[in-house]
C-alpha positions as a Markdown table, in Angstrom:
| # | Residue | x | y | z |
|---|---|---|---|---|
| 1 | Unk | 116.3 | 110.8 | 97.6 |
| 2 | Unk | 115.8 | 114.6 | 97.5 |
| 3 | Unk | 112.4 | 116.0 | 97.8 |
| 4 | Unk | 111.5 | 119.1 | 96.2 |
| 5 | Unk | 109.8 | 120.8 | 99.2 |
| 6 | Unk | 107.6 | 122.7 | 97.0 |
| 7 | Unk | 103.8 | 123.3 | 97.5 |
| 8 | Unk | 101.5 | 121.7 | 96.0 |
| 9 | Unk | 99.6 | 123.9 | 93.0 |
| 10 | Unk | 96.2 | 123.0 | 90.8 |
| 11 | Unk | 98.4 | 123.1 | 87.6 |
| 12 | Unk | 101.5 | 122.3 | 86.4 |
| 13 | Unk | 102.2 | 126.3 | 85.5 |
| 14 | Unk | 101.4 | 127.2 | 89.3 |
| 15 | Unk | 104.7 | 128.6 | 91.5 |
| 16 | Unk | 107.3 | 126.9 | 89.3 |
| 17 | Unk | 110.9 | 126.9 | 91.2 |
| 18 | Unk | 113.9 | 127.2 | 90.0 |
| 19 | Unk | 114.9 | 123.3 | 88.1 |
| 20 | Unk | 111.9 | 122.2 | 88.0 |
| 21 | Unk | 111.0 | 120.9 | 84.8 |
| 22 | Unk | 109.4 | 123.8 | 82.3 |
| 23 | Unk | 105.8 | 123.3 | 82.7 |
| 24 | Unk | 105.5 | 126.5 | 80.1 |
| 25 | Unk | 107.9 | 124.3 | 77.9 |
| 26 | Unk | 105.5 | 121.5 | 78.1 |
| 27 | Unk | 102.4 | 123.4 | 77.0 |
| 28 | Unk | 104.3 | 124.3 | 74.1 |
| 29 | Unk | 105.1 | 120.8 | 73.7 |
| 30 | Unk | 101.5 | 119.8 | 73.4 |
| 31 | Unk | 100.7 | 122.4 | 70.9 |
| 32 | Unk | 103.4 | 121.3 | 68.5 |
| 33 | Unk | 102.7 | 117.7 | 69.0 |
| 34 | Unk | 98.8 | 118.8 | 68.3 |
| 35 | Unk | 100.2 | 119.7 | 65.0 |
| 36 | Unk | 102.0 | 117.6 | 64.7 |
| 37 | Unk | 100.2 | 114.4 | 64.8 |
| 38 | Unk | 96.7 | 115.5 | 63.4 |
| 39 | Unk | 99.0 | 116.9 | 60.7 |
| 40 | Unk | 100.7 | 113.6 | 59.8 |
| 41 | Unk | 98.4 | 111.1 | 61.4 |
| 42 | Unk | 94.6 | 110.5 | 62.1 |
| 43 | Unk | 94.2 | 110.6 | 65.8 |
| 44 | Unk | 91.3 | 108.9 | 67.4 |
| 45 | Unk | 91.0 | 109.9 | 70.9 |
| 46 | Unk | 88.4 | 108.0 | 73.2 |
| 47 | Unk | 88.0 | 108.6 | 77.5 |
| 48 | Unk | 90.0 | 111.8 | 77.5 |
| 49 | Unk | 87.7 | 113.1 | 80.3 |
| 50 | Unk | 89.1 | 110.2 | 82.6 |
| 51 | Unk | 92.4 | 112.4 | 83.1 |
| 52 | Unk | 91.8 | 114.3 | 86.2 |
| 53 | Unk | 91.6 | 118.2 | 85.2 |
| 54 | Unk | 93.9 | 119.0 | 87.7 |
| 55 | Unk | 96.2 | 118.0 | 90.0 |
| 56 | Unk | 99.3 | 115.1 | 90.0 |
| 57 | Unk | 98.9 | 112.6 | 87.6 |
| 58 | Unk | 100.8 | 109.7 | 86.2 |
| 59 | Unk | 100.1 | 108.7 | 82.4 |
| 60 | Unk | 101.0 | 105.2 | 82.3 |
| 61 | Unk | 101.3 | 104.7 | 78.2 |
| 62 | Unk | 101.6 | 101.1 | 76.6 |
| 63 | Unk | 105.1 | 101.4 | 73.9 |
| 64 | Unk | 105.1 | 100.0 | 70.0 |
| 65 | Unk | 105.4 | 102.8 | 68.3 |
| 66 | Unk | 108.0 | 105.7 | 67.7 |
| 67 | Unk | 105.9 | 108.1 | 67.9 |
| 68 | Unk | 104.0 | 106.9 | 71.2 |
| 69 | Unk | 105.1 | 110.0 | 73.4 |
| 70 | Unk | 104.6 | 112.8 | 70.5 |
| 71 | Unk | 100.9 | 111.3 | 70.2 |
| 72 | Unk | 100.4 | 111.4 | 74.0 |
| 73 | Unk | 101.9 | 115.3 | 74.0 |
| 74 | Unk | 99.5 | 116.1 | 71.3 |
| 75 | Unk | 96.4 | 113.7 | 72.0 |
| 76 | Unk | 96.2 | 114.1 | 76.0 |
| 77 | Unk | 94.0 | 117.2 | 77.2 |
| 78 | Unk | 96.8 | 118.6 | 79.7 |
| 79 | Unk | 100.3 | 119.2 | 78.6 |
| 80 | Unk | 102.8 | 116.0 | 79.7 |
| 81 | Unk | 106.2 | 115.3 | 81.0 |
| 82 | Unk | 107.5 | 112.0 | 79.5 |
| 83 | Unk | 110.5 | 110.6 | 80.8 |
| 84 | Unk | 112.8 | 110.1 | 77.5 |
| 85 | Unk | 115.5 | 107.6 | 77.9 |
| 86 | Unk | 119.2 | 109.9 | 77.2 |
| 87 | Unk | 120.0 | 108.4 | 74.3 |
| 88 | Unk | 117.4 | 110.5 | 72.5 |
| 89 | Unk | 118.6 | 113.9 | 73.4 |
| 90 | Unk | 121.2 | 113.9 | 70.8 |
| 91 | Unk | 122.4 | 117.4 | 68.9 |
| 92 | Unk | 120.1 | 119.4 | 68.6 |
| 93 | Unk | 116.9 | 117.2 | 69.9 |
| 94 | Unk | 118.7 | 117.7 | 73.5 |
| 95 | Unk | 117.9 | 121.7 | 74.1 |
| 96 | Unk | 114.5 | 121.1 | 72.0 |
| 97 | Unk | 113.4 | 118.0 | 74.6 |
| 98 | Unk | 114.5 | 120.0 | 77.7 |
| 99 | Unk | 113.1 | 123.5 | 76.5 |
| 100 | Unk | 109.3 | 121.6 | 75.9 |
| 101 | Unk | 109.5 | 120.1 | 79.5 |
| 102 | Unk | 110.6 | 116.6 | 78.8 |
| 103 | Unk | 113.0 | 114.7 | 81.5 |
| 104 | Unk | 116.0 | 112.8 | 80.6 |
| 105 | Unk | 116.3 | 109.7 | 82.0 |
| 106 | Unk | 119.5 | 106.7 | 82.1 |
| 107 | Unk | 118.0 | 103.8 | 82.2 |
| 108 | Unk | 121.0 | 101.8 | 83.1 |
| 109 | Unk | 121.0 | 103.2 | 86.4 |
| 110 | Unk | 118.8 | 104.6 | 89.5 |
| 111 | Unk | 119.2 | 108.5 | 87.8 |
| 112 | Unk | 118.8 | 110.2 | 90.6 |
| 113 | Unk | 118.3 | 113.3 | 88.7 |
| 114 | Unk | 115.4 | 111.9 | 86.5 |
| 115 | Unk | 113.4 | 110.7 | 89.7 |
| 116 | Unk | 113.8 | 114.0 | 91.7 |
| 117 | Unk | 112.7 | 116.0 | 88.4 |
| 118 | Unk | 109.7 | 113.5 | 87.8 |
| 119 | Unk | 108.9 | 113.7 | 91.5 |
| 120 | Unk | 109.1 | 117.5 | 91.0 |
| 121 | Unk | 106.7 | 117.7 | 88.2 |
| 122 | Unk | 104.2 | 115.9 | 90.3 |
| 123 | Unk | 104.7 | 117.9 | 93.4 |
| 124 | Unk | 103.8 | 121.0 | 91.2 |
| 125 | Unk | 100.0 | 119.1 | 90.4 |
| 126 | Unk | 102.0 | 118.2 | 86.5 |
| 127 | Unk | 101.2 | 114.9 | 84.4 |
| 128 | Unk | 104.2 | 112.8 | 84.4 |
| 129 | Unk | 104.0 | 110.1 | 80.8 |
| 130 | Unk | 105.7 | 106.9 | 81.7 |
| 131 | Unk | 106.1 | 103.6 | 79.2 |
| 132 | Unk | 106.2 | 101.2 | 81.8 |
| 133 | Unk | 107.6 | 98.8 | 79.7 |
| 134 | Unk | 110.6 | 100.6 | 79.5 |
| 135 | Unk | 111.1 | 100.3 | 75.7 |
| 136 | Unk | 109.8 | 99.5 | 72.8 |
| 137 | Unk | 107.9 | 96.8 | 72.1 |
| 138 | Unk | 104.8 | 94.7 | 72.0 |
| 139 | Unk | 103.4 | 97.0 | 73.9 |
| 140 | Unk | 101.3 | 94.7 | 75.7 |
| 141 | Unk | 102.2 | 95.7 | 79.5 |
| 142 | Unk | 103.7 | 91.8 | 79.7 |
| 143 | Unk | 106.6 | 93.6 | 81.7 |
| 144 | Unk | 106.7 | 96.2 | 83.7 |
| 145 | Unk | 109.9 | 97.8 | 85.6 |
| 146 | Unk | 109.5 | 99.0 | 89.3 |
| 147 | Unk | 109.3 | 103.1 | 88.4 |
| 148 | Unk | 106.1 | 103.4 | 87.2 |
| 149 | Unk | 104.7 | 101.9 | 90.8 |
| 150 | Unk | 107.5 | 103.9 | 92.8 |
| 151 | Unk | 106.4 | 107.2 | 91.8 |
| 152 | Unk | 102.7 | 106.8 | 92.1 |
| 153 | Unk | 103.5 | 105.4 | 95.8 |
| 154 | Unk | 105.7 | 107.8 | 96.7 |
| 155 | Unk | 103.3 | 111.1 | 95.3 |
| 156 | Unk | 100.4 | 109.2 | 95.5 |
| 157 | Unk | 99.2 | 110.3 | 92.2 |
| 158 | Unk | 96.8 | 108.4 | 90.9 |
| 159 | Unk | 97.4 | 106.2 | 87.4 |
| 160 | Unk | 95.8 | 106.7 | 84.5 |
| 161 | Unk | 96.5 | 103.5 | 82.0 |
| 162 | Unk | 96.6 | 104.7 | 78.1 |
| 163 | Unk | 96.8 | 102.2 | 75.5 |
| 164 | Unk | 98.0 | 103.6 | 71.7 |
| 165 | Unk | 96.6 | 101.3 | 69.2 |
| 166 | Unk | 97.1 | 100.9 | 65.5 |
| 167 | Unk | 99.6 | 101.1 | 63.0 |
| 168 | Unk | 101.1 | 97.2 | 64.1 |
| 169 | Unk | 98.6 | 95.9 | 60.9 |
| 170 | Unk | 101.3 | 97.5 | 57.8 |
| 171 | Unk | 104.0 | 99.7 | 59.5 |
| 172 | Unk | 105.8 | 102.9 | 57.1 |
| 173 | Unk | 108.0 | 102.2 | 54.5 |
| 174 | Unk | 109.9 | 105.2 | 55.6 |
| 175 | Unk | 110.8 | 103.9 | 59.0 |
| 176 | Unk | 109.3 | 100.5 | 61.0 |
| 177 | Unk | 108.9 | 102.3 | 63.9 |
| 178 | Unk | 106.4 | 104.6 | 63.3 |
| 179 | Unk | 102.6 | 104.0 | 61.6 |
| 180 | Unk | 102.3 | 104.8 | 58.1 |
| 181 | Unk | 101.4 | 108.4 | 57.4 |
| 182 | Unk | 97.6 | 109.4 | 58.0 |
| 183 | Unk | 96.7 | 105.7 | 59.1 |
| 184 | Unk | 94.4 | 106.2 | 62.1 |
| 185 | Unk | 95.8 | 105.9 | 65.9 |
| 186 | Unk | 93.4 | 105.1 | 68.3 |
| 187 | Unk | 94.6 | 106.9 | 72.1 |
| 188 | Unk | 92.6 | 105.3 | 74.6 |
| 189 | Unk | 92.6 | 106.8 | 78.4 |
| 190 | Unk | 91.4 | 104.5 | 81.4 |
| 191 | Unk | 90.1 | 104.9 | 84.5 |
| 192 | Unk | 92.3 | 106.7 | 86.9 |
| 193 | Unk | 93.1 | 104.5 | 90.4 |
| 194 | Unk | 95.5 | 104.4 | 93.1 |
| 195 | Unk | 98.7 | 101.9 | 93.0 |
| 196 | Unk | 97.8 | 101.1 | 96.7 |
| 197 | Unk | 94.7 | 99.7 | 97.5 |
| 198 | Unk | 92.9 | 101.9 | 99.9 |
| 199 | Unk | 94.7 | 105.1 | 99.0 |
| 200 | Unk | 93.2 | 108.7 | 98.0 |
| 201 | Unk | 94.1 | 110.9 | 95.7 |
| 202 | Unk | 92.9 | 114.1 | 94.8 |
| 203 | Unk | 91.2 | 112.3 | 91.7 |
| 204 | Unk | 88.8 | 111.2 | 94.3 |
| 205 | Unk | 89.0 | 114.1 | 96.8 |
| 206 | Unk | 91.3 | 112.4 | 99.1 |
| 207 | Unk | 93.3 | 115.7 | 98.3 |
| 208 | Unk | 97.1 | 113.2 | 97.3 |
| 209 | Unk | 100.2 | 112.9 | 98.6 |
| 210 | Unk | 102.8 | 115.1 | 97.7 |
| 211 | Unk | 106.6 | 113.9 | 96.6 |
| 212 | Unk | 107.5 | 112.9 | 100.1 |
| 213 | Unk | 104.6 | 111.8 | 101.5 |
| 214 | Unk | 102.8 | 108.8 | 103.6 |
| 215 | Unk | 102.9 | 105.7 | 100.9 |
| 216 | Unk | 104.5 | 102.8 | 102.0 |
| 217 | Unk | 107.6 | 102.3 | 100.2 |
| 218 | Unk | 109.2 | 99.1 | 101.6 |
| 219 | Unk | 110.2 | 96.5 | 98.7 |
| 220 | Unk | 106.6 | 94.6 | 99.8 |
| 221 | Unk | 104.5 | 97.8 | 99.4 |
| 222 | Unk | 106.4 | 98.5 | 96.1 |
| 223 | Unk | 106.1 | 94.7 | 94.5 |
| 224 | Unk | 102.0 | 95.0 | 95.5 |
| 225 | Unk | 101.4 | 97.7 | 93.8 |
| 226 | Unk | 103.6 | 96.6 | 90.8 |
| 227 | Unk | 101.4 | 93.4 | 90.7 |
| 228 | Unk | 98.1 | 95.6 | 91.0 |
| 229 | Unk | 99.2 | 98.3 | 88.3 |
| 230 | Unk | 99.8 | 95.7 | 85.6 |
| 231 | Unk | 96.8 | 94.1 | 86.5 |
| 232 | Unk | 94.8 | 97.6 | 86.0 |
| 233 | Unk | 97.6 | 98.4 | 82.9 |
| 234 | Unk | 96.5 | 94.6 | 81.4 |
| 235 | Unk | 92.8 | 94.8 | 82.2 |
| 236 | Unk | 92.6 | 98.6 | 80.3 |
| 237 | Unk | 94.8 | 97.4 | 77.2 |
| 238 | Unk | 92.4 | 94.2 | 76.9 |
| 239 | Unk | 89.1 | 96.5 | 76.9 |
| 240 | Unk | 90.6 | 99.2 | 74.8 |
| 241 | Unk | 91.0 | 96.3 | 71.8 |
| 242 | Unk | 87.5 | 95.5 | 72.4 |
| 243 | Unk | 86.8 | 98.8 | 71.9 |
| 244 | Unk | 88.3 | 99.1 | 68.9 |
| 245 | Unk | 88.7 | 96.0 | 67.0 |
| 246 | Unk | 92.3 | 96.3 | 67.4 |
């Protein structure tokens, strides 16, 4: 694995190198999908304050919906690199995903690329929006792949969970996979915490590890923090229905 060797920075914007994923890109990103989904939806955002102001991050987003990462870009209050499985940067959605910061990822294989760029985003204090699940789904966080727990051990970025609710009730008629138009979309944010028990992050003035750093990534380490992610990713999901009624 290559490490980006880059300093750390308090936002993603800060002393951006050469290949690392646009952090400008992504701010334009989050304006559009601003437009975007207040424009064609009704966006209910609750615990936005949870996501640390500054700083790594991981967004850890539950996945039914289409339009799950264009709500995150346009719902979360600091711009967000998702990683986008390849098969959606097709024609012309392939220069428009790379030039608003998002990361192209194979998920058939350990894309080496995708992970250094992801790791890169974090090194540079950027949010990095993961689905977990790796598709879409129930979105229930039932299963999880290893990624999501690798990169928060190896940064040491703290997690925040995000369940997107609604829509699942009566979906479009235009297209299954999305909500119908303006039907309300509640975007819940969680309590951000560490994927191993004991660490600190700069969420909690520990200051982080960067890309590279001191977690513990044997196969034990990683399958802990696996186990204690979906329990934190299950637990948040659970109390955001509450929440909600949904």
């Amino acid at each position: 694995m290559t490490d980006t060797g880059a300093p750390s920075a308090t936002g993603a914007g800060a002393g951006q190198a050469s290949g690392v994923p646009s952090a400008t890109g992504a701010a334009v990103g989050r304006r559009i999908g601003i437009g975007l989904m207040y424009g064609l939806w009704r966006p209910r955002v609750l615990g936005a304050w949870r996501v640390p102001s500054t700083g790594p991050v991981i967004l850890a987003v539950n996945h039914s919906h289409g339009i799950d990462g264009p709500m995150l870009m346009g719902t979360a209050p600091r711009p967000v690199h998702f990683l986008i499985k390849k098969e959606a940067f097709v024609g012309p959605l392939d220069p428009f995903l790379r030039g608003i910061g998002q990361l192209k990822v194979d998920r058939s294989t350990a894309d080496r690329k995708a992970i250094t760029d992801a790791l890169a985003v974090l090194a540079h204090g950027g949010v990095l929006g993961i689905f977990p699940e790796g598709t879409r789904g129930a979105g229930d966080f039932a299963s999880l792949r290893a990624g999501l727990a690798y990169f928060a051990v190896r940064s040491g970025a703290p997690v925040v969970p995000v369940a997107v609710l609604g829509g699942a009730e009566r979906r479009s008629r235009l297209t299954p996979a999305v909500p119908p138009l303006r039907s309300r979309v509640d975007v819940v944010f969680g309590d951000a915490f560490e994927a191993q028990e004991g660490a600190r992050s700069s969420a909690e003035g520990g200051g982080g590890r960067r890309a590279g750093g001191s977690g513990r990534r044997t196969r034990k380490a990683l399958d802990e923090a696996t186990v204690r992610i979906q329990e934190r990713l299950t637990a948040h999901l659970a109390a955001a229905r509450r929440l909600t009624g949904r």
